[in-house]
N, C-alpha and C positions, 0 to 999 in steps of 0.2 A: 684391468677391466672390471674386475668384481670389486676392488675399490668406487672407481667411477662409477658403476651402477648403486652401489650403496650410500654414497654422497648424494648422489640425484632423489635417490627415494625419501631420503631424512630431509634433503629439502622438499621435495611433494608435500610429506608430510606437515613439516612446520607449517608452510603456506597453506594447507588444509587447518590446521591444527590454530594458527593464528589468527589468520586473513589479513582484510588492509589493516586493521585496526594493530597486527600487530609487528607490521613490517619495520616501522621504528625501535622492537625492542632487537630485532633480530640481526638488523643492522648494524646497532650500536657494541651490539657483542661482539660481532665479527670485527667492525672496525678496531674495538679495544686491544689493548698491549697486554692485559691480565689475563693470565691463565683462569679464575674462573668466570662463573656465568654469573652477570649484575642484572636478574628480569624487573628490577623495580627503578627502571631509566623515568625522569619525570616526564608527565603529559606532554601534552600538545593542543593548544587551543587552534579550532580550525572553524570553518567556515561551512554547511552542510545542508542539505535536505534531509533530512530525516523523514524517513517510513517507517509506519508499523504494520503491521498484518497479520489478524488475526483468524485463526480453525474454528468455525462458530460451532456449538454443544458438542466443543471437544473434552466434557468430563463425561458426558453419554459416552462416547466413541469409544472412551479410557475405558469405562466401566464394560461395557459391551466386551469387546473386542482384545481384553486383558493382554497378554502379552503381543498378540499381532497389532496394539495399536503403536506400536513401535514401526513396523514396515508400512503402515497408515499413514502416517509423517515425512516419514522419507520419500513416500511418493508424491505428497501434497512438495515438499521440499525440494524434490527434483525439477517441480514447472516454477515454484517461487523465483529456487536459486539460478536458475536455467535463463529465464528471462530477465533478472537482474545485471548478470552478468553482459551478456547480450547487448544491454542498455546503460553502458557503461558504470553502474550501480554496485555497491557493495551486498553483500550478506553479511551481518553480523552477530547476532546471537540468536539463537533458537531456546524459546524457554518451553519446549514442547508445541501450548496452542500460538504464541505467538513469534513472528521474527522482524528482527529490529535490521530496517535496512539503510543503506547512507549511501549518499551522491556527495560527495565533496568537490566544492563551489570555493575551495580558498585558490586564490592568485590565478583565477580565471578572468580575461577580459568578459566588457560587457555581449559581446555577440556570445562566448563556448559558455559565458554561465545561464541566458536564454536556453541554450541548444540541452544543456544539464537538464535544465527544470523542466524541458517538453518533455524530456527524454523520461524524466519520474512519472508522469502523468501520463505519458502512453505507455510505460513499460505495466500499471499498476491497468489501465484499462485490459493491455494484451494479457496477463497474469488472471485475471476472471474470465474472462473468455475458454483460456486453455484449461481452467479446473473444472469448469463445466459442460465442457465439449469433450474432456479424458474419458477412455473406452476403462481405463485401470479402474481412476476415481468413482465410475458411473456402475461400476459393481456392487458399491456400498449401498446405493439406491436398492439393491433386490435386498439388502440383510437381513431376514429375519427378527434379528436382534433386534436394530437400529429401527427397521419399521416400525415393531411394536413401542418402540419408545417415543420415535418421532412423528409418526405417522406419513402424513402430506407433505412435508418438511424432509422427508429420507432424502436426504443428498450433499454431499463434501460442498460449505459455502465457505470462501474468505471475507472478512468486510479491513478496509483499509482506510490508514489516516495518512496524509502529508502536511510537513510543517515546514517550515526553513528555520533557522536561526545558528550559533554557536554551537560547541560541543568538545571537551575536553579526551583526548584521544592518548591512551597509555593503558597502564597494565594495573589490574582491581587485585589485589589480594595478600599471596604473605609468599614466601623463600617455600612453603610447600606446594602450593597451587595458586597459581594465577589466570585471570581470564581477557583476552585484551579486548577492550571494549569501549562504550563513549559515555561519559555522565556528565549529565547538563540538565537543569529545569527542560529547557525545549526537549528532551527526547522526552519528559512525562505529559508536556504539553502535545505531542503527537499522539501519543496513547489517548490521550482525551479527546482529540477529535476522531478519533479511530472511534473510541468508545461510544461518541457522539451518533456514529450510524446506527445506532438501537434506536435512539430517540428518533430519529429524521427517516429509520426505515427504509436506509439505503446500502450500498456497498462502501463508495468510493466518496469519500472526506478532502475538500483540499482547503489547506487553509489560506488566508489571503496573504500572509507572508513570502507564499510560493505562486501566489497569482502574479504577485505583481511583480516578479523577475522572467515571469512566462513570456512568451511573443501573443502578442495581440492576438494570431488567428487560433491559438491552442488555448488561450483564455478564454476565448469567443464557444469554446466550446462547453465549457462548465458554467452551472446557473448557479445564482446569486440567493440561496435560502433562506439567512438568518444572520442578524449578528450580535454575538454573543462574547460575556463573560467567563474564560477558562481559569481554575486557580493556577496558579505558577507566573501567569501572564498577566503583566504589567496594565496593558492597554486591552480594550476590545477588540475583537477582531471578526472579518465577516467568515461566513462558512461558505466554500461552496459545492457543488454537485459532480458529479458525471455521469449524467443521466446515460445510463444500460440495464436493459432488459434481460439479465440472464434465460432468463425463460423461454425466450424465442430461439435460444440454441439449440441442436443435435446434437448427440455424442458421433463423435468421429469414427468410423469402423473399425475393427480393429484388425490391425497388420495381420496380412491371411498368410506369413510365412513369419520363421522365426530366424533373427540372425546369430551368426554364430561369430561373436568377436574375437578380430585376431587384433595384434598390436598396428597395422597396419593400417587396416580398418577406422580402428581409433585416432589413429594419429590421421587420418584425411578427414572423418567428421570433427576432428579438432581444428583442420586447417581449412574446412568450412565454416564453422563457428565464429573464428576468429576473422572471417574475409568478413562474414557480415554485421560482426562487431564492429571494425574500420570502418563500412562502408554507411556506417549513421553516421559516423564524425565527418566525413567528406562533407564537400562545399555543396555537392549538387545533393547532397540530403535534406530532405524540409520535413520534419515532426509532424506535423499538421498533413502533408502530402499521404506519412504511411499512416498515421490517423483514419484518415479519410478513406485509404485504399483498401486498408485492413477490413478481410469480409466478416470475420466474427464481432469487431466493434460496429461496422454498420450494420449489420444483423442488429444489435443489444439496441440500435439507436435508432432503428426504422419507425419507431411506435411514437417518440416525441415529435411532435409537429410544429412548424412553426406557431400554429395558433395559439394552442398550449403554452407552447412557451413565451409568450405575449399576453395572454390572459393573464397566465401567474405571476408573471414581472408587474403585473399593476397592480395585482393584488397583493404583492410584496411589498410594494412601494405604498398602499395606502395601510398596510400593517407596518410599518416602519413608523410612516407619520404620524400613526395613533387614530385614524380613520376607521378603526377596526368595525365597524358595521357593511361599510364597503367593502373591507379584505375579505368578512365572512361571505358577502356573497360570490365573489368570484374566485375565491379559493376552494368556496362548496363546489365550482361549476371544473374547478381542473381538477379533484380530486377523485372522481371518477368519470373526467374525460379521456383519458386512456382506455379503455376498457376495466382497466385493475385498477385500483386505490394507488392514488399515488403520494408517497409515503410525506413528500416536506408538506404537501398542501395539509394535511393531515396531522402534522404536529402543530403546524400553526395555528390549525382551528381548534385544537384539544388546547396550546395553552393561552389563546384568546377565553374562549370559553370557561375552564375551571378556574372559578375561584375571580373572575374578572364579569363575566355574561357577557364579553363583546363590548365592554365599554373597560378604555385606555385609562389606566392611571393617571393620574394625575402631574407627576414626576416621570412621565414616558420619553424616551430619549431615542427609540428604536433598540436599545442593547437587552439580551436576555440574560441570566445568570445559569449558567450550566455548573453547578458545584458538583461534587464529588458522588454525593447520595443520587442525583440523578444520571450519574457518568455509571453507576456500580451496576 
């Protein structure tokens, strides 16, 4: 029996300690006929969505909060990796502010690789939601520390990129430490459009790679901002949105009793977990349905109107064309038709304006160049 429990643990562990990224080394070992352990089995080229997501003024946080920005992480960590899972989604590496996440899309027909790609695109809407509704997270808001540093700004924000493409899956290092992971241009290409939410003054990045395996009604929900040159990428590609309102969220109350876990415990909210992990992949699940139903995403999306979003599609459209005298005026007219400043209307008029005044170059194609110095 204490054998059998200590085999069970070393595997928890492993499977903590690897993930999916490194289920192939651990396999390979077990299958093998040699007594020792070979961690440097080769790659594996696969098929993927890749997510990033990043802890925004987490060097403030660092500084501030010195050794507790360690239990900082882990709580941002626990709603990240929580709803990844959920969403049939990997977690892969945590470099502190950011974690690199993947949905793998190889040897899926074309209906479970749709149902994949909704599933990254709601799981990263549901994932804002929960870090700005957390009663945990929503403590850092009073911190004295952070206050003074950030002022209006005091509160845990994630901003995310998704990309689809390639990605090499195996193990990075040497016979003393290895890390199982994925290296491809497209995971630096995610990072760039991730990055991209600075510029555009938004959370949620998706790139058209991953639109266009989406289902028409869960693409129907992201807008169409820009389209843009990334380095690493070949061709250009469009950006688009998910328009949510953090702001119009509450913190959730906080549980007025404390529980006391037992192993039993655990194992029924793991056998609840796991029923509603299953119960996305079923047939009578529709992405777009818990989209829709989901009250913190309709909350974040109550503020976008149709009109809105009909003004600024033409004024996208006549800033594509190079019409840019038009786009200025109706991009000036969504940009503070919300109530609050709305962040794409607002880049496109900054990089209309500098260095151009509203009149379209000459060689204007609709593509923007996002290079590295404006990603940084």
């Amino acid at each position: 029996v204490i054998l059998e429990k200590t085999i069970i643990k070393l595997g928890s562990l492993l499977a903590l300690g690897f993930g999916e990224a490194g289920a192939q080394i651990i396999a390979s070992n077990i299958d093998g006929s040699s007594y020792g352990v070979n961690v440097m089995v080769p790659g594996q080229r696969l098929d993927c969505v890749i997510g990033h997501a990043r802890i925004e003024n987490f060097s403030v946080a660092t500084e501030v909060l010195q050794s507790r920005v360690m239990t900082f992480v882990n709580q941002v960590a626990e709603i990240v990796h929580g709803v990844v899972e959920e969403h049939h989604g990997a977690a892969n590496k945590n470099n502190g502010d950011t974690f690199l996440i993947i949905w793998r899309v190889e040897d899926y027909d074309h209906k479970d690789l749709t149902r994949l790609s909704d599933m990254s695109i709601l799981a990263f809407a549901r994932m804002l939601g929960q870090v700005h509704m957390s009663p945990v997270l929503a403590r850092y808001r009073t911190h004295p520390g952070l206050q003074q540093r950030l002022g209006s700004r005091c509160r845990v924000d994630l901003s995310f990129g998704l990309h689809r493409g390639w990605a090499i899956e195996g193990a990075v290092g040497s016979e003393f430490k290895i890390d199982a992971s994925y290296l491809s241009p497209n995971v630096s290409i995610a990072e760039s459009v991730e990055r991209a939410t600075q510029i555009y003054g938004v959370s949620i990045l998706v790139a058209e790679s991953v639109i266009a395996i989406c289902s028409q009604a869960v693409s129907a929900k992201c807008r169409l901002i820009d389209r843009v040159k990334i380095t690493g990428c070949v061709t250009p590609m469009e950006l688009y949105v998910i328009d949510l309102d953090y702001m119009s969220l509450t913190v959730e109350p906080t549980p007025s009793m404390q529980i006391n876990w037992t192993s039993r415990q655990r194992f029924r909210v793991r056998q609840f977990l796991e029923a509603e992990k299953a119960q996305k992949w079923s047939a009578e699940a529709h992405m777009v349905s818990l989209f829709n139903e989901n009250p913190e995403i309709a909350c974040m999306r109550f503020r976008y109107t149709l009109e809105f979003i009909h003004v600024f599609n033409m004024g996208y459209q006549n800033y594509s064309q190079g019409e840019w005298k038009v786009a200025q005026r109706l991009l000036s007219r969504t940009r503070t038709m919300l109530g609050v400043v709305d962040g794409p209307s607002l880049a496109l008029l900054k990089y209309m304006q500098f260095g151009f005044e509203f009149n379209a170059p000459k060689d204007w194609q609709g593509i923007r160049e996002l290079g590295q110095a404006q990603l940084q």
